[in-house]
C-alpha positions as CSV (number, residue, x, y, z in Angstrom):
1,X,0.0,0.0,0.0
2,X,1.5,3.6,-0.8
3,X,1.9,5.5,2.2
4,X,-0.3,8.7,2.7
5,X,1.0,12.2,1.0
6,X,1.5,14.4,4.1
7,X,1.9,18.2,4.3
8,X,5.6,17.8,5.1
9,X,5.9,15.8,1.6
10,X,5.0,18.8,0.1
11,X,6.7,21.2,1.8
12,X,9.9,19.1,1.1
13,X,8.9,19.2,-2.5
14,X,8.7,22.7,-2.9
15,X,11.3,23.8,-0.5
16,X,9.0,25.5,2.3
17,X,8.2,25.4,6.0
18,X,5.2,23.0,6.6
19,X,3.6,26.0,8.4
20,X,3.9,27.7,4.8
21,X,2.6,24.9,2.8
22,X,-0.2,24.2,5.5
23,X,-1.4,27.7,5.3
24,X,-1.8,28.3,1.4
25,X,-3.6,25.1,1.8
26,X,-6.2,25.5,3.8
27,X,-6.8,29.2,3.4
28,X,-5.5,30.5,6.3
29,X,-4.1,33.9,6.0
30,X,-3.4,33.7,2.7
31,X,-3.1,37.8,2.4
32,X,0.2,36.9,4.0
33,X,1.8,34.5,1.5
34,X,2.6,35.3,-2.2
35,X,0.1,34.6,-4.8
36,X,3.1,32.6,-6.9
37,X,3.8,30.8,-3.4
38,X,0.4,29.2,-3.2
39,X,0.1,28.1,-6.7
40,X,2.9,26.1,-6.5
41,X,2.2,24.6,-3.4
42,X,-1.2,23.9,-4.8
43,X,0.3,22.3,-8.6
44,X,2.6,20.6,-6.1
45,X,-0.5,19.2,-4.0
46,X,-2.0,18.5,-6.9
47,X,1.2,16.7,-8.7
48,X,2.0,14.7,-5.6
49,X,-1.8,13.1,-5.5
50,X,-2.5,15.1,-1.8
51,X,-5.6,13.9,-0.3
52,X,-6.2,16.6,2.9
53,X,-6.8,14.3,6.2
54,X,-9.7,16.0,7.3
55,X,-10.8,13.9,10.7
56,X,-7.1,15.2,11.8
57,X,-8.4,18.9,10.2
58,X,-11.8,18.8,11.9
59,X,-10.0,17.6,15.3
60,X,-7.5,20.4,14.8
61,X,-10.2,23.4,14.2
62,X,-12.9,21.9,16.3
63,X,-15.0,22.1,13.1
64,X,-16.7,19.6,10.3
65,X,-17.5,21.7,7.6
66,X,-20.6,19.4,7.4
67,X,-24.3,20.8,8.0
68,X,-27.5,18.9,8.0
69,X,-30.1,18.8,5.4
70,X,-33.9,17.3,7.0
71,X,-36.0,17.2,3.5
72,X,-40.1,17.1,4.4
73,X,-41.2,15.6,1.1
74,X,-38.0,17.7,-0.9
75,X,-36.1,14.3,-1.7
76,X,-38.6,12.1,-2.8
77,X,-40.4,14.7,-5.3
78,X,-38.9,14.9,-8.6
79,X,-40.1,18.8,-8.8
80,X,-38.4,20.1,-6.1
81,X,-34.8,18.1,-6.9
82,X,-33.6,21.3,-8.1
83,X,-33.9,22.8,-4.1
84,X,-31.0,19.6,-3.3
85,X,-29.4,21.0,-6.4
86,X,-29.3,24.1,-5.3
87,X,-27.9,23.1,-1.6
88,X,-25.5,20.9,-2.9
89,X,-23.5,23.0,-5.2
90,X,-23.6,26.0,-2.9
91,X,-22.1,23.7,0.2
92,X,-19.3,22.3,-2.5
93,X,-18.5,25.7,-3.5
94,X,-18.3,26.8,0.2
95,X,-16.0,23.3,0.8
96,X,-18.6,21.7,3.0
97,X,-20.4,18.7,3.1
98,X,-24.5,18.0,3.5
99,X,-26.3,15.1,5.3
100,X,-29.4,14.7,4.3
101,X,-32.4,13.2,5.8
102,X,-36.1,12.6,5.0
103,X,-38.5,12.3,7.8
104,X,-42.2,11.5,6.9
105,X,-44.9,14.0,9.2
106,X,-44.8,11.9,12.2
107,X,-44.9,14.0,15.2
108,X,-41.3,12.9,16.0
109,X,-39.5,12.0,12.3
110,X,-38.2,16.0,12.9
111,X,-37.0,15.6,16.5
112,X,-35.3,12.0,15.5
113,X,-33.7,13.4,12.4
114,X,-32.3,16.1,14.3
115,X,-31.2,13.9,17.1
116,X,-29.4,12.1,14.4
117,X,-27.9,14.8,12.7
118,X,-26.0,16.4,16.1
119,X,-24.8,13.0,17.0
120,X,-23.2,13.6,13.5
121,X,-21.6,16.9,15.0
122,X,-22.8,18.9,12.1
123,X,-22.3,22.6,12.1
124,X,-25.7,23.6,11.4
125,X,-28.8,22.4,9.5
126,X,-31.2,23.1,6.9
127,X,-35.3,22.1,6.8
128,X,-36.5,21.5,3.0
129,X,-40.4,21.6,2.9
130,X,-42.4,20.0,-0.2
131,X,-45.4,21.8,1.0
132,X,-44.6,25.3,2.4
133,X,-46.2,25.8,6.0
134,X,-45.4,26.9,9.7
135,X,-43.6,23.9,11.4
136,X,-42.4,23.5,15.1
137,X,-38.7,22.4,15.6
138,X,-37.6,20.7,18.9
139,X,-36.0,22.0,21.5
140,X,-33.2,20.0,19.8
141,X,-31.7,22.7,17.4
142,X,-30.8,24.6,20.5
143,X,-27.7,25.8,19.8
144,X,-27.8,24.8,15.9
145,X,-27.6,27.4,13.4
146,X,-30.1,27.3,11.3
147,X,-32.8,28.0,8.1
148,X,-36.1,26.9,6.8
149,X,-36.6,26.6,2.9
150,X,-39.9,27.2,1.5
151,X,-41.7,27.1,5.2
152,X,-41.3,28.8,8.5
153,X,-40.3,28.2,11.9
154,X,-40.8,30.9,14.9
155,X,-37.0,32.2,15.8
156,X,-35.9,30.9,12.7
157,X,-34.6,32.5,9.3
158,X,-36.4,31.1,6.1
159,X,-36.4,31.4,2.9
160,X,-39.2,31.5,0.8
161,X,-40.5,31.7,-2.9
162,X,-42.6,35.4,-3.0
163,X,-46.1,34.0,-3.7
164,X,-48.1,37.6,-3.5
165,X,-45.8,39.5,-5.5
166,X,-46.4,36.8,-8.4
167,X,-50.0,36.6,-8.0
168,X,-49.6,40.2,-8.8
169,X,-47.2,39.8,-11.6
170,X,-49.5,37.3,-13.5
171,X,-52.3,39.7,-13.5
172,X,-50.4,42.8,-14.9
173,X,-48.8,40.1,-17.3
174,X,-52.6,39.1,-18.6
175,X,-53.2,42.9,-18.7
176,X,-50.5,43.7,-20.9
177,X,-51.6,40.9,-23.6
178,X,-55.6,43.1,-23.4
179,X,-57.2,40.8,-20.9
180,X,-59.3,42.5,-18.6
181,X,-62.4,39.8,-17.7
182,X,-60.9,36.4,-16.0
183,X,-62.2,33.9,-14.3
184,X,-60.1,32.2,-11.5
185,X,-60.3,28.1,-10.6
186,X,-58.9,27.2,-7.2
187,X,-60.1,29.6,-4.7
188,X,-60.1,28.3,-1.3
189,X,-63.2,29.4,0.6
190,X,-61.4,30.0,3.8
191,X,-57.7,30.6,4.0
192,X,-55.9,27.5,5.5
193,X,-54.2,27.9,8.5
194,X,-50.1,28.6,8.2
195,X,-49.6,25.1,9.4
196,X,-51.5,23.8,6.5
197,X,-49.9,26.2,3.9
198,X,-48.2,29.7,4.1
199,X,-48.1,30.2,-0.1
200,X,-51.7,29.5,-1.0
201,X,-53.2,32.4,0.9
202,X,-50.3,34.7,-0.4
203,X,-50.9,33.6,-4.0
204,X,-54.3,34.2,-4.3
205,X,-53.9,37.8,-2.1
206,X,-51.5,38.7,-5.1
207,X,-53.8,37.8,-7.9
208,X,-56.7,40.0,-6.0
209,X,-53.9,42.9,-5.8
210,X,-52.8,42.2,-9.5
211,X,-57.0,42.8,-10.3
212,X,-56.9,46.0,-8.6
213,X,-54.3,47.3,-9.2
214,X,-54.4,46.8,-13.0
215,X,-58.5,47.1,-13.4
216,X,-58.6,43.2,-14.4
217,X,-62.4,41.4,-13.2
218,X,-62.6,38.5,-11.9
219,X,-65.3,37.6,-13.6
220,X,-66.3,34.0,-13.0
221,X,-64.4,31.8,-10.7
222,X,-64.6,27.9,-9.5
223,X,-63.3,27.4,-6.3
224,X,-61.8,24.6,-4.6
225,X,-59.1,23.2,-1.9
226,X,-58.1,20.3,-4.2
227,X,-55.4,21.7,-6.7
228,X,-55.3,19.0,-9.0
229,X,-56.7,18.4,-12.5
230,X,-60.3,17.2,-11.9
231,X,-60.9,20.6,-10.3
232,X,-59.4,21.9,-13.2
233,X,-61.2,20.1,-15.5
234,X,-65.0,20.3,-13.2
235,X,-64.4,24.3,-13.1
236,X,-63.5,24.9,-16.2
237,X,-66.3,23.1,-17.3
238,X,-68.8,25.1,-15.0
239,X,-67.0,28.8,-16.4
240,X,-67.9,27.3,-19.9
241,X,-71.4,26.9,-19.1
242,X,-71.6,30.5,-17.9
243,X,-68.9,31.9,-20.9
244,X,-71.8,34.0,-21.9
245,X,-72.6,35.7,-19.1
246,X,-69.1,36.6,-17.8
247,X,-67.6,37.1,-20.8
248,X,-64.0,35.4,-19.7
249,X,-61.1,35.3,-21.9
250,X,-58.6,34.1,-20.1
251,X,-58.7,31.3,-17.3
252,X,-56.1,31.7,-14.1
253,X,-55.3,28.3,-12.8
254,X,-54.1,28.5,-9.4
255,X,-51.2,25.8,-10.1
256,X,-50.0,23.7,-13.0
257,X,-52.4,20.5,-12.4
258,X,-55.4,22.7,-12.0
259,X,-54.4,23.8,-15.8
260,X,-53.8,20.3,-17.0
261,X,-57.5,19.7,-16.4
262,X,-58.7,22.8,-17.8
263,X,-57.1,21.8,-21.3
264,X,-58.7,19.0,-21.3
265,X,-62.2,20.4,-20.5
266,X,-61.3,23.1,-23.3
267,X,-60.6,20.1,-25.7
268,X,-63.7,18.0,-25.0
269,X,-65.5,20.9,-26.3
270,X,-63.3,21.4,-29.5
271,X,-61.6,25.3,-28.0
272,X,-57.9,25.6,-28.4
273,X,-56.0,27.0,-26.5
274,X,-54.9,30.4,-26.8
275,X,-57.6,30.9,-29.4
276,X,-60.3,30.0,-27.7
277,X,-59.5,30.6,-24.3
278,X,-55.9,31.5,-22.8
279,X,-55.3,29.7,-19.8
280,X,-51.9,31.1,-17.2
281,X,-51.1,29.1,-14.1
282,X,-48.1,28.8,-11.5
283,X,-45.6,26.4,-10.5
284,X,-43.8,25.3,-13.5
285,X,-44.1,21.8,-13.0
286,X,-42.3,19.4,-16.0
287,X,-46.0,18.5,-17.1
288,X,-46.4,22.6,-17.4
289,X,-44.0,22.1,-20.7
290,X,-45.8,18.9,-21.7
291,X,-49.2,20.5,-22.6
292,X,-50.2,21.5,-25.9
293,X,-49.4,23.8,-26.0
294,X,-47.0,24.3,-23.3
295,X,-48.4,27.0,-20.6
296,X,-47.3,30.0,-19.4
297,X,-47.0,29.7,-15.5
298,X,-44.8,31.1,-13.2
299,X,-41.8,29.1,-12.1
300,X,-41.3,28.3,-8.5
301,X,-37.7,29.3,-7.6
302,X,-36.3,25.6,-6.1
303,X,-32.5,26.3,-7.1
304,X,-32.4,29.8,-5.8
305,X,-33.9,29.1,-2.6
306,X,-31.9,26.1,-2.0
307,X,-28.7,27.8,-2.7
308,X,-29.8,30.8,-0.6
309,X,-30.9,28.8,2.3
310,X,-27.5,27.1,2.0
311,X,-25.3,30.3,2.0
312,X,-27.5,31.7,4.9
313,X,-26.6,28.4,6.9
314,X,-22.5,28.2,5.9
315,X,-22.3,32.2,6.7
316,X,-24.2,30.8,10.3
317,X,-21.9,28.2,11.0
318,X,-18.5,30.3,10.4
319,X,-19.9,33.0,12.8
320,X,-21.1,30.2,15.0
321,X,-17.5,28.9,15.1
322,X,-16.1,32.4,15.3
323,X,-18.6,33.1,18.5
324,X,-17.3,29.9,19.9
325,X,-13.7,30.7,20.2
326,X,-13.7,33.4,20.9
327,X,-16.3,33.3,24.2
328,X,-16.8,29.7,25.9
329,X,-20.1,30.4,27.4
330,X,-21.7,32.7,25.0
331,X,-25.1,31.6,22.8
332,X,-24.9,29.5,19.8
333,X,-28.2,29.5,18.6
334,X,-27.8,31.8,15.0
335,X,-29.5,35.1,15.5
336,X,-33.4,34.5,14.4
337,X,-34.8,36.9,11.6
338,X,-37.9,38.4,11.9
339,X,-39.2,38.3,7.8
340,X,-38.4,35.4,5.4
341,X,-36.3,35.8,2.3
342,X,-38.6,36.2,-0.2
343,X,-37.2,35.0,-3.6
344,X,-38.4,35.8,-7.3
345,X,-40.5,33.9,-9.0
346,X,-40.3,34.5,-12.8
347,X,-43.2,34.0,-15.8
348,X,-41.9,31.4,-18.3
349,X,-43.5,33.0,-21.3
350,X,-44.5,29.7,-23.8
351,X,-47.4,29.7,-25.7
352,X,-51.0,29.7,-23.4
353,X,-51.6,33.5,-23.6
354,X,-53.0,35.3,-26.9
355,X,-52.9,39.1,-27.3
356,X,-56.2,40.5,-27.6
357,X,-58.1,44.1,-28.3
């Protein structure tokens, strides 16, 4: 077996200190050492096949570089990979590692995944929801840095796709093509509570702020609590019944598989789509691109938030490890922000939307 590459290999290699060599390679006060200097120790690292040791780095520093990732539904649902995506390549960029969990809604799959993730001594952790709502965390994560993407947690930073504003964007976008009478499917008659979702109140306060602010009716709606295509298809259905009444030119389907079953209803009766009727929804889902024709929705921002959430938690767990060293007794738990993150959540223009007037 060939014996490990070591630090002092290197140093004898290039003709430097090991305290030189060791600090161009693990960024420590590089400002001190000459650009030129650490690219040859690095081509040297890199000639010599260096692997760093980092149990012997992490027992050195009194750090992992590793932070937890619990995933509520995030890893097991194909749309929201690109949240993992996101949280991944941020960490490797940063030079840290994830552990990731799933945990089911059981009252205690959170409080075991934690449990499992500090016996991991990880730095700090990140909560993934597939369904964006108000969640309790244990008294577990006391003293754990850390962030919730696409939900909330009280004391806790989060970060989280900004539902109202696109409500209102997708209005002013469906007054800019000359639509001014809509009809909306997927309505709920009450707003659920924040532990049941935080986004579907916010998306349908933005569409009622888009209508009001841009002079765009409502004219017919179909609601419902069920967001999937035979609500689509069922309201659609009813808003065709009444098309000469309300006058509707344009159908707003609260998310992607609410639209699905409003094509079909539109091609039952022979009405194309945007001829006919233009239809606009949100979420992006894959299946959004597989209609025909593909819809215009608006694109919930998975890879941003992930990546965001993930740069929150890495700047946590530095300070964290700064705080630590530098005062035994003080707090550890990251200082909780008040309002979310709220990230963007762009139109995808395709081909669901005619101009009119």
């Amino acid at each position: 077996m060939e014996s490990r590459i070591t630090i002092a290999d290197i140093a004898q290699h290039v003709g430097l200190s090991t305290a030189t060599v060791s600090m161009a390679l693990n960024s420590v006060h590089k400002s001190r050492i000459p650009e030129a200097t650490i690219e040859r120790v690095q081509q040297a690292a890199r000639h010599l096949g260096y692997v760093p040791n980092l149990t012997a780095r992490n027992l050195r520093t009194g750090t992992t570089s590793t932070v937890g990732f619990v995933s509520s539904g995030v890893t097991v649902t194909r749309f929201a990979s690109q949240m993992i995506r996101g949280i991944l390549d941020t960490a490797d960029e940063h030079s840290f590692s994830v552990l990731m969990m799933e945990v089911d809604r059981s009252p205690d799959g959170m409080a075991r995944a934690l449990s499992g993730l500090r016996s991991r001594a990880v730095e700090g952790f990140a909560v993934g929801l597939m369904s964006p709502r108000l969640v309790s965390l244990p008294h577990l994560t006391s003293g754990l840095p850390g962030v919730i993407i696409n939900g909330q947690a009280d004391g806790w930073h989060s970060i989280m796709p900004d539902e109202e504003d696109a409500g209102r964007r997708a209005i002013a976008y469906l007054r800019a093509h000359g639509h001014r009478r809509v009809a909306l499917i997927g309505r709920y008659p009450t707003e659920p509570a924040p532990e049941v979702s935080i986004c579907i109140g916010a998306r349908l306060r933005g569409i009622d702020a888009g209508c009001a602010a841009s002079g765009v009716q409502i004219v017919d709606e179909a609601p419902g609590e069920a967001w999937e295509s035979p609500l689509g298809f069922e309201g659609a259905n009813a808003i065709l019944d009444r098309l000469d009444r309300s006058g509707a030119a344009a159908i707003v389907a609260a998310n992607d598989r609410i639209a699905m079953g409003v094509y079909q209803a539109l091609c039952d009766r022979n009405l194309r789509v945007p001829d006919d009727m233009s239809v606009l929804s949100f979420d992006d889902e894959p299946l959004a691109n597989m209609m025909r024709p593909p819809v215009t929705t608006l694109h919930l921002p998975y890879l941003e938030m992930g990546a965001l959430g993930m740069e929150f938690l890495v700047d946590c767990a530095r300070s964290h490890g700064r705080a630590q060293k530098n005062a035994d007794n003080q707090s550890s738990q990251s200082e909780p922000h008040s309002e979310p993150t709220l990230v963007h959540v762009p139109i995808v223009e395709r081909d669901s939307v005619r101009t009119i007037g």
